[in-house]
PAZAGU-124918 format. One record per residue (C-alpha): residue number from 1; residue in three letters; x, y, z. Coordinates in Angstrom, 3 decimals, padded with zeros to 6 digits. Layout:
REM residues N
NUM,ala,X,Y,Z
...
//
This chain:
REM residues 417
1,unk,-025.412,029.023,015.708
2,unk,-024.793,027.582,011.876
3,unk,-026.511,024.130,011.349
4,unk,-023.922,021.962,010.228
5,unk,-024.299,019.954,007.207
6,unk,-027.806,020.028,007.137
7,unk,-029.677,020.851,004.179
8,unk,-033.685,021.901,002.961
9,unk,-034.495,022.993,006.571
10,unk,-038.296,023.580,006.426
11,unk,-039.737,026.228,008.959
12,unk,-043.402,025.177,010.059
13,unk,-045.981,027.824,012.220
14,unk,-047.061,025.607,015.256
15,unk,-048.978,027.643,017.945
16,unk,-046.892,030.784,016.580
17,unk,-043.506,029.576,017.121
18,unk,-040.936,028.367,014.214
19,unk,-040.212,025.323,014.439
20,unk,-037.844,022.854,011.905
21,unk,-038.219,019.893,010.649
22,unk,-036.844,017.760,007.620
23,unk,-033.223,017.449,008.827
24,unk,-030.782,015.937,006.474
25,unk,-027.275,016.070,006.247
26,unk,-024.452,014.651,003.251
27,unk,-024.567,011.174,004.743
28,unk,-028.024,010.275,003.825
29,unk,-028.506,007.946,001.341
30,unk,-031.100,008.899,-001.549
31,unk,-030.462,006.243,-004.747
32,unk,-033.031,003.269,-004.425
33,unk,-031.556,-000.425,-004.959
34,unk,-031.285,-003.709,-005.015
35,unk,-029.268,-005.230,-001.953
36,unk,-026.768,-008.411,-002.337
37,unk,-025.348,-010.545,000.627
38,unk,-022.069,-012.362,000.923
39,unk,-020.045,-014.167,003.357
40,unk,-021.131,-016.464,006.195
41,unk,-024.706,-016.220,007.581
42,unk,-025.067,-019.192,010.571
43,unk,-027.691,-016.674,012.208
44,unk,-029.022,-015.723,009.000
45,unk,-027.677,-012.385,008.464
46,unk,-027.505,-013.283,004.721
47,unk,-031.180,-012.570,004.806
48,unk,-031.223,-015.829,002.328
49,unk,-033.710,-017.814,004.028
50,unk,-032.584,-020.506,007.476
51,unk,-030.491,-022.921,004.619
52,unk,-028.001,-020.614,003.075
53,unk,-025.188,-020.436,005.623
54,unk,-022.589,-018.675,003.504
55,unk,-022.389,-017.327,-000.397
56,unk,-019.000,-016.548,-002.006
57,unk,-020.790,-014.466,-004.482
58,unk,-022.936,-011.555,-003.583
59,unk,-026.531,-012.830,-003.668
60,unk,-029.492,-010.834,-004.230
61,unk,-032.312,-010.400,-001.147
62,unk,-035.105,-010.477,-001.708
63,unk,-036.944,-007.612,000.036
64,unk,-040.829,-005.691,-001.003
65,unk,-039.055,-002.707,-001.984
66,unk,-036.318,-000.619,-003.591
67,unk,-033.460,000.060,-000.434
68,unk,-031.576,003.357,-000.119
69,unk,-029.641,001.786,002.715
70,unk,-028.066,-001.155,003.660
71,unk,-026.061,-001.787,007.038
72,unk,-024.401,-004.866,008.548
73,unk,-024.200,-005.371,011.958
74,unk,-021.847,-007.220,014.272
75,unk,-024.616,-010.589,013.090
76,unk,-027.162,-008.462,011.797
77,unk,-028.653,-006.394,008.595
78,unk,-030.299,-003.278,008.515
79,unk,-031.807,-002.055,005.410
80,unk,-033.927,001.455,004.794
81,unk,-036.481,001.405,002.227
82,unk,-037.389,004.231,-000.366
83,unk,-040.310,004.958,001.991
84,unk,-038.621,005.407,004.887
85,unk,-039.539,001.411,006.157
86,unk,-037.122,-000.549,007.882
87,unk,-036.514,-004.417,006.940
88,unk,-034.160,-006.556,009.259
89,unk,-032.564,-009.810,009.344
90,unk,-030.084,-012.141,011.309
91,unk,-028.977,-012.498,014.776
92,unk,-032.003,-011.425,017.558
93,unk,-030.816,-012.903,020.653
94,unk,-031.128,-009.460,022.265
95,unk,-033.566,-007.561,020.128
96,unk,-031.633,-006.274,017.349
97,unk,-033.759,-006.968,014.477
98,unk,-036.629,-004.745,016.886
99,unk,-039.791,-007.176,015.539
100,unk,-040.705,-010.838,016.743
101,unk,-038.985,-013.476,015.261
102,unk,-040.917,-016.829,017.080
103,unk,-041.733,-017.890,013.865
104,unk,-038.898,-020.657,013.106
105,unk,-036.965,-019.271,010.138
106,unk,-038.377,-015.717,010.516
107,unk,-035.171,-013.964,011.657
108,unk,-033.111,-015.335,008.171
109,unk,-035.534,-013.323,006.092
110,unk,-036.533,-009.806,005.767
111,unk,-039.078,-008.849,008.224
112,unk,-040.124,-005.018,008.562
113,unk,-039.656,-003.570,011.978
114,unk,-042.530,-001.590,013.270
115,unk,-041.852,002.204,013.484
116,unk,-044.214,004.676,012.551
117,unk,-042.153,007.308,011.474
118,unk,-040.388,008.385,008.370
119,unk,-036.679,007.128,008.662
120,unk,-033.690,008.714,006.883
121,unk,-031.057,007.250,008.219
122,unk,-030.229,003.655,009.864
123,unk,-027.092,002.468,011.940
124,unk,-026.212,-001.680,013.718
125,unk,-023.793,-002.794,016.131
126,unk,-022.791,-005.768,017.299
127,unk,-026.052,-006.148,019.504
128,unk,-028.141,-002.849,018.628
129,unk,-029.528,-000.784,015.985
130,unk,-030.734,002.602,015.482
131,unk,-033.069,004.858,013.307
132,unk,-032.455,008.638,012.290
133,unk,-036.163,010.008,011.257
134,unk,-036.412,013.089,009.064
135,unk,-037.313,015.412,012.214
136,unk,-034.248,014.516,014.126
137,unk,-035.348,012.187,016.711
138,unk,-033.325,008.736,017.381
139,unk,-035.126,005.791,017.746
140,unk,-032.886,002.415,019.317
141,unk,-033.407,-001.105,019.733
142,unk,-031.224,-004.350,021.496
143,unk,-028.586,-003.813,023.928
144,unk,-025.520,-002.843,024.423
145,unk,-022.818,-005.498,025.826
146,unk,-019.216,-004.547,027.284
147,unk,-016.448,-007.079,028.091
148,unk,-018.742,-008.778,030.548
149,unk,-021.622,-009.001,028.535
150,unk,-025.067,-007.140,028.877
151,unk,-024.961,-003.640,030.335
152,unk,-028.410,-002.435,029.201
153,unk,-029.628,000.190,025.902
154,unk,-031.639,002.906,027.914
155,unk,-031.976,001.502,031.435
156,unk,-029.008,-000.455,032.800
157,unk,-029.385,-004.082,032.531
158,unk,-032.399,-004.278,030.322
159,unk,-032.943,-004.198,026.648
160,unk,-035.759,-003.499,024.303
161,unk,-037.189,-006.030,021.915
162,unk,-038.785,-003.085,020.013
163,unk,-037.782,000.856,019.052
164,unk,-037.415,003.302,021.675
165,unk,-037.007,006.937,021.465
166,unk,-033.949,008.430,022.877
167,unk,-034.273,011.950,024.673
168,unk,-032.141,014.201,023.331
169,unk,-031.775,017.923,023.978
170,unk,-032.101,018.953,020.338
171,unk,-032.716,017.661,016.529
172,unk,-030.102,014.761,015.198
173,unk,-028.260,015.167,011.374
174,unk,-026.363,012.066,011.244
175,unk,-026.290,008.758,013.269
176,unk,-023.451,006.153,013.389
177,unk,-022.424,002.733,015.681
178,unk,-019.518,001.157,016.574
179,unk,-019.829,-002.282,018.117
180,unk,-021.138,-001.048,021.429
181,unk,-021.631,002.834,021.407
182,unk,-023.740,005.166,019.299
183,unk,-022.399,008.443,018.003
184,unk,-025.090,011.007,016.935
185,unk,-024.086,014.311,015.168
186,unk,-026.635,017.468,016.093
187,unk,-027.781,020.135,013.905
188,unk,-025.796,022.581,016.392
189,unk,-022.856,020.630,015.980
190,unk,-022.346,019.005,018.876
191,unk,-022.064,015.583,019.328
192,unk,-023.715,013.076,021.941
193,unk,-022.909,009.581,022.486
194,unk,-024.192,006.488,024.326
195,unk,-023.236,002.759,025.234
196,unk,-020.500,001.070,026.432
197,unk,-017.141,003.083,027.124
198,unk,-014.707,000.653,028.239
199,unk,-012.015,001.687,025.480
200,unk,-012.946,005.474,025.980
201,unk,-015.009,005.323,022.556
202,unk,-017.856,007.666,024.106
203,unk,-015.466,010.722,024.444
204,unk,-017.022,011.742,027.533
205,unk,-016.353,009.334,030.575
206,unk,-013.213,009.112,032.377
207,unk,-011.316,005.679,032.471
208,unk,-012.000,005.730,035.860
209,unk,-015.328,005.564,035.279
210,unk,-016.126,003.676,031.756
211,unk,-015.961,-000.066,033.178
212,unk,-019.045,-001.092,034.579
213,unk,-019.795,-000.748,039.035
214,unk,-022.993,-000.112,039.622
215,unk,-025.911,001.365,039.002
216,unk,-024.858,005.245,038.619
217,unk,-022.327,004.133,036.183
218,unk,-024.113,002.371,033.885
219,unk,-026.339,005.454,033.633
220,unk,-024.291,007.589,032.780
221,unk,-022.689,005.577,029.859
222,unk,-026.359,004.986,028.448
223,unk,-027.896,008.309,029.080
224,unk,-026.872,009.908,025.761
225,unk,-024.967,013.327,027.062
226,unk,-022.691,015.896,024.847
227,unk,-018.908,015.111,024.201
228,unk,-017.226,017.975,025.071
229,unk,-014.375,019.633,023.327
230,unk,-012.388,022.220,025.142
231,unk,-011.467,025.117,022.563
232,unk,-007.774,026.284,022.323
233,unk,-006.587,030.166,022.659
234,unk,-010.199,031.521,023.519
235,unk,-012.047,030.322,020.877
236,unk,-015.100,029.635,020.589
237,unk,-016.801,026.368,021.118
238,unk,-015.777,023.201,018.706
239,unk,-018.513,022.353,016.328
240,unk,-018.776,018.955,014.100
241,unk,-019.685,018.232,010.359
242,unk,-018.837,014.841,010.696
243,unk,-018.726,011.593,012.612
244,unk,-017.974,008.173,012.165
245,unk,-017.216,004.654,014.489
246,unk,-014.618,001.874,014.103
247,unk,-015.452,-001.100,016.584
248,unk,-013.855,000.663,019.257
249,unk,-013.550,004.453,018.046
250,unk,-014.944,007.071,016.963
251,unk,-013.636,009.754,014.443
252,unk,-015.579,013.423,014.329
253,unk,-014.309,015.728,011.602
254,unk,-014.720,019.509,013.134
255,unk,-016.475,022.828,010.217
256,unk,-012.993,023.686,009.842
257,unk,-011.756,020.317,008.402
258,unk,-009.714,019.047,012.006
259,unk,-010.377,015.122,012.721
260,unk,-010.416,014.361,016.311
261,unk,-010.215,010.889,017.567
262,unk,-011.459,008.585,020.514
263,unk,-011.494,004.885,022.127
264,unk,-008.966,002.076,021.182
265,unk,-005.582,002.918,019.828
266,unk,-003.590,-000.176,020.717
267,unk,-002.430,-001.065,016.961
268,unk,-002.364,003.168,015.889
269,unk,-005.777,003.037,014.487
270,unk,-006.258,006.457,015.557
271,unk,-003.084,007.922,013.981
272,unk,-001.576,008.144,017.364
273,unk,002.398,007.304,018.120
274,unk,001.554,005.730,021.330
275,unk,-000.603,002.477,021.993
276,unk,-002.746,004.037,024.418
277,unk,-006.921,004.550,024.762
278,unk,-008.231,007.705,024.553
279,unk,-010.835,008.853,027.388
280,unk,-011.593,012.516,025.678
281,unk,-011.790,013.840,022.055
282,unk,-007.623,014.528,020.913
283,unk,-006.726,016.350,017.941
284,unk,-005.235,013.673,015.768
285,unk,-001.669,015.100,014.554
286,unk,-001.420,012.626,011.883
287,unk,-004.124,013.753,009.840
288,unk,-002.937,017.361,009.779
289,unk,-000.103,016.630,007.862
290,unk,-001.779,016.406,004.624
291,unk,-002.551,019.026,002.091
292,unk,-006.247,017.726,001.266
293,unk,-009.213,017.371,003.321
294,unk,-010.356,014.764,005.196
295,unk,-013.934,013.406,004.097
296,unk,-014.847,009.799,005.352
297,unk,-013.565,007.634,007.854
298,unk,-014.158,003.387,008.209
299,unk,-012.584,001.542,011.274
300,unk,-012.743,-002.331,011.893
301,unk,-011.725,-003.700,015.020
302,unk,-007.757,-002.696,014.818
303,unk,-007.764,-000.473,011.711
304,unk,-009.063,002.144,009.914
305,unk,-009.478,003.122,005.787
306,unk,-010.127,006.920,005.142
307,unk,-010.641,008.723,002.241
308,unk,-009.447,012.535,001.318
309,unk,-011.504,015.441,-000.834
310,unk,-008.944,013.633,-003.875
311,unk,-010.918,010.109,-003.937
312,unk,-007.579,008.761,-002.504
313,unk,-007.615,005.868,000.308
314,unk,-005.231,005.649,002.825
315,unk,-004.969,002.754,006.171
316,unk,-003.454,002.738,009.330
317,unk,-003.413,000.300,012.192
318,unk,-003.202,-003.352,012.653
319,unk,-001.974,-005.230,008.933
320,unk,-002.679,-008.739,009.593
321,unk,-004.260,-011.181,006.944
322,unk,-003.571,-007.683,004.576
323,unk,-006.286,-005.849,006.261
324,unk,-004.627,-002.184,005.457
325,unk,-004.434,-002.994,001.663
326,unk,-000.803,-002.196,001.161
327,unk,000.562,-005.634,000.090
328,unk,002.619,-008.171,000.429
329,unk,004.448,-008.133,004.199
330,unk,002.835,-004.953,004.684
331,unk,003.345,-003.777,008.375
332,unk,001.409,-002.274,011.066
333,unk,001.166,001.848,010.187
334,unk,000.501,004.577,012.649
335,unk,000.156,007.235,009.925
336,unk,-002.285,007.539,007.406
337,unk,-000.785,005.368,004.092
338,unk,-002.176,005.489,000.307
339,unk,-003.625,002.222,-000.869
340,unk,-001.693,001.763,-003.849
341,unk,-003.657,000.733,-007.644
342,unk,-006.859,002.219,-006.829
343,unk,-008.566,004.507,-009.081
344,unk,-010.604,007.441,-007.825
345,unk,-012.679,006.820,-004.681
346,unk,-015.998,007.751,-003.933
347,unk,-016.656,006.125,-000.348
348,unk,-014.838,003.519,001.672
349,unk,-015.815,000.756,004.310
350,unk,-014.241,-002.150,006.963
351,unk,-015.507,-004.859,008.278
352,unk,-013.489,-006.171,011.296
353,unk,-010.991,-007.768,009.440
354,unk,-011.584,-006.384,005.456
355,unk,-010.944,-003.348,003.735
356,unk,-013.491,-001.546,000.837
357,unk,-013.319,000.961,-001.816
358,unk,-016.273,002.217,-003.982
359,unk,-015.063,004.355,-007.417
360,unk,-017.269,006.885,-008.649
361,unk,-018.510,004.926,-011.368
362,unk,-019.987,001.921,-009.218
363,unk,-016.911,-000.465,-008.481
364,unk,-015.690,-002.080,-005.983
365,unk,-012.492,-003.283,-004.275
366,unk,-011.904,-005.686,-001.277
367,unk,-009.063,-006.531,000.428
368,unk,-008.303,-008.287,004.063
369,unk,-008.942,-011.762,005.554
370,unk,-010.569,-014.352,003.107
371,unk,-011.557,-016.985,005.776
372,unk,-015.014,-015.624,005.892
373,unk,-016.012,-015.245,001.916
374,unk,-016.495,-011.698,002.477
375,unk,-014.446,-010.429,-000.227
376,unk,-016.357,-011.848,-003.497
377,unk,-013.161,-013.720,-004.899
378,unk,-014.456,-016.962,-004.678
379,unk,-012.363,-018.661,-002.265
380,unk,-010.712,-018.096,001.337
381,unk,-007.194,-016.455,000.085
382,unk,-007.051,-013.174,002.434
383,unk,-006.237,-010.205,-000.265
384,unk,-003.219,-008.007,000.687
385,unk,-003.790,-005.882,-002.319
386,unk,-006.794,-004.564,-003.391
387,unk,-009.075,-006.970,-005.625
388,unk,-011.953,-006.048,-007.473
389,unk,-015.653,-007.757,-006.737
390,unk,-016.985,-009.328,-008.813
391,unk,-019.955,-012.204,-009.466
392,unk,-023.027,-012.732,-011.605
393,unk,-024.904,-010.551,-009.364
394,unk,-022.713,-007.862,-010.135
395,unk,-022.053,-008.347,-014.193
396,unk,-024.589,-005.700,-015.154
397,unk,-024.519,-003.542,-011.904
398,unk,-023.280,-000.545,-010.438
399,unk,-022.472,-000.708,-006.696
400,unk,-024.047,002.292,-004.570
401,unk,-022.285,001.380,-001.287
402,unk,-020.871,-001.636,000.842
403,unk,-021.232,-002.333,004.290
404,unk,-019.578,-004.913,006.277
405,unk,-019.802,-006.635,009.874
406,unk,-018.024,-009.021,011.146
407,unk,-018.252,-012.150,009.212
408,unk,-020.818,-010.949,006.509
409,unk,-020.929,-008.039,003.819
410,unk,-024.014,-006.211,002.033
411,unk,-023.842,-004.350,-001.495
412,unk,-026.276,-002.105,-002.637
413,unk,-026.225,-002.067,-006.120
414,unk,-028.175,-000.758,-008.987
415,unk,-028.796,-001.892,-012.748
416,unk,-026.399,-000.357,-015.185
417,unk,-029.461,000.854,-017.596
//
């Protein structure tokens, strides 16, 4: 079968049998930087030390080294260093920073998790996080919580303080989280998913089934299994390029281009017509409408931001405090809509409330609710258009990404020179 998106496969002899390793795929993140923190940080997901509760400037962190990837969690940061370390900082009520924080003060500053592997990819939750190392294998620490609270990461009802490997029945390209699931993309293709499933954001477990009721339940939402797409008109089986997770959702983009949808749809964040959840993978009609492809997906809590092959953004779903971008008394949308007065777009992110847009030449725009500092204006105006960031931080900087968690956002950026 073709390996999707997955690029300088190297075979290696081992007791006369081929084996692969070095597994990467589009979504990995090579540039080193510098990583900046903005927003409110009570738990210290700031990563500015236990006095800095909120900046409404980006900040710089101070970490050992140069970052290739920076993720914000639900409370929580996750940054990948050049050499494959992992630093974390912020909430670690249940494990997701994956190293001991008994030290007072230790969990508002960079402290590198223990994991002796080389890591090429990184994803956080609201209560988890998860590595992607360069021979496939997914590593997972902290919990994930449904409705009711705790339901467990690998066993049901119990945690892990520290990295565990999850067993999976072949090598993983790409790795991503929503709030409470995981989404992993395989090198056949096929995609797997774990955590909770309450809003049918696993794909693969019947309504009937995804709320918690014992013990046979809960393992099946945490044993990672394959999502399973039933081809039309005999052919063959569905393979993925893509992936991506909203709070509550989950977006996979299929070799031929199609984007198929899962999990909460109750403000059209999915591009569906009806306010519904969605149990198993649908082909999402709204996204076949347009004449470009489909290359990145971003979903908050009630709406998404997605970007085409043409660097143009477009939102759907819930449009309170201007979260979709589109201005002024903008309402909710159930189709894909352009963001109007951006330039071209290189990559695009939410946070649960905010909007993002990177250009191609290091920029960024925010827009969304301005309550929690998170959008770099200086003040607590929500943004119904598009504003650009901007701070001394930033001055003589190019930004490499942006992610963005629930009351906190992270930059990586780079020096201009």
């Amino acid at each position: 079968a073709p390996r999707v998106g997955v690029l300088n496969l190297h075979p290696v002899m081992t007791a006369g049998v081929t084996m692969w390793e070095h597994f990467c795929h589009t979504s990995h993140q090579r540039e080193p930087g510098l990583v900046l923190a903005l927003g409110q940080g009570e738990v210290g997901q700031l990563g500015l030390g236990p006095d800095v509760m909120e900046r409404k400037r980006p900040a710089l962190v101070q970490l050992p080294e140069k970052i290739i990837q920076a993720e914000a969690g639900g409370v929580h940061t996750v940054c990948l260093s050049v050499t494959g370390k992992i630093y974390t900082f912020g909430c670690n009520d249940e494990g997701a920073l994956g190293r001991d924080t008994s030290a007072e003060g230790s969990e508002a500053n960079p402290g590198l998790v223990d994991l002796q592997e080389n890591v090429v990819q990184v994803s956080a939750g609201d209560s988890h996080t998860a590595a992607l190392t360069d021979d496939g294998h997914v590593f997972i620490w902290g919990t994930f919580r449904d409705n009711s609270g705790v339901i467990g990461l690998l066993a049901p009802m119990k945690g892990s303080t520290v990295p565990v490997q999850l067993q999976l029945d072949g090598p993983i390209i790409k790795i991503a989280s929503g709030s409470d699931h995981l989404v992993m993309l395989s090198a056949e293709g096929d995609l797997y998913t774990c955590g909770c499933g309450e809003q049918g954001q696993l794909g693969r477990v019947p309504s009937f089934f995804a709320n918690r009721g014992g013990r046979k339940v809960l393992q099946r939402l945490l044993f990672p299994q394959r999502v399973i797409v039933q081809p039309r008109g005999g052919k063959s089986r569905v393979r993925f390029k893509d992936a991506f997770c909203g709070a509550y959702f989950t977006f996979a983009i299929t070799q031929e281009g199609h984007v198929f949808g899962f999990g909460l749809s109750n403000y059209h964040q999915l591009g569906s017509q009806d306010i519904d959840n969605y149990y198993a993978p649908k082909s999402l009609r709204s996204f076949k409408n347009s004449t470009k492809s489909w290359v990145g997906f971003s979903g908050g809590q009630h709406h998404t931001v997605c970007l085409d092959s043409e660097g143009t953004v477009y939102t759907l779903g819930r449009a309170d405090y201007g979260m979709l971008g589109l201005g002024n008394g903008a309402g909710e949308k159930s189709t894909p809509t352009p963001v109007p007065g951006l330039p071209r777009i290189a990559l695009v992110a939410c946070g649960e409330f905010v909007g993002y847009a990177v250009t191609e030449d290091g920029q960024a725009f925010a827009w969304g609710m301005g309550s929690n500092l998170q959008l770099a204006t200086g003040d607590e105006d929500d943004a119904w258009s598009p504003v650009q960031m901007a701070g001394q931080q930033l001055e003589n900087r190019l930004i490499l990404s942006v992610s963005s968690g629930g009351q906190h956002t992270v930059l990586l950026v780079k020096e201009k020179s």
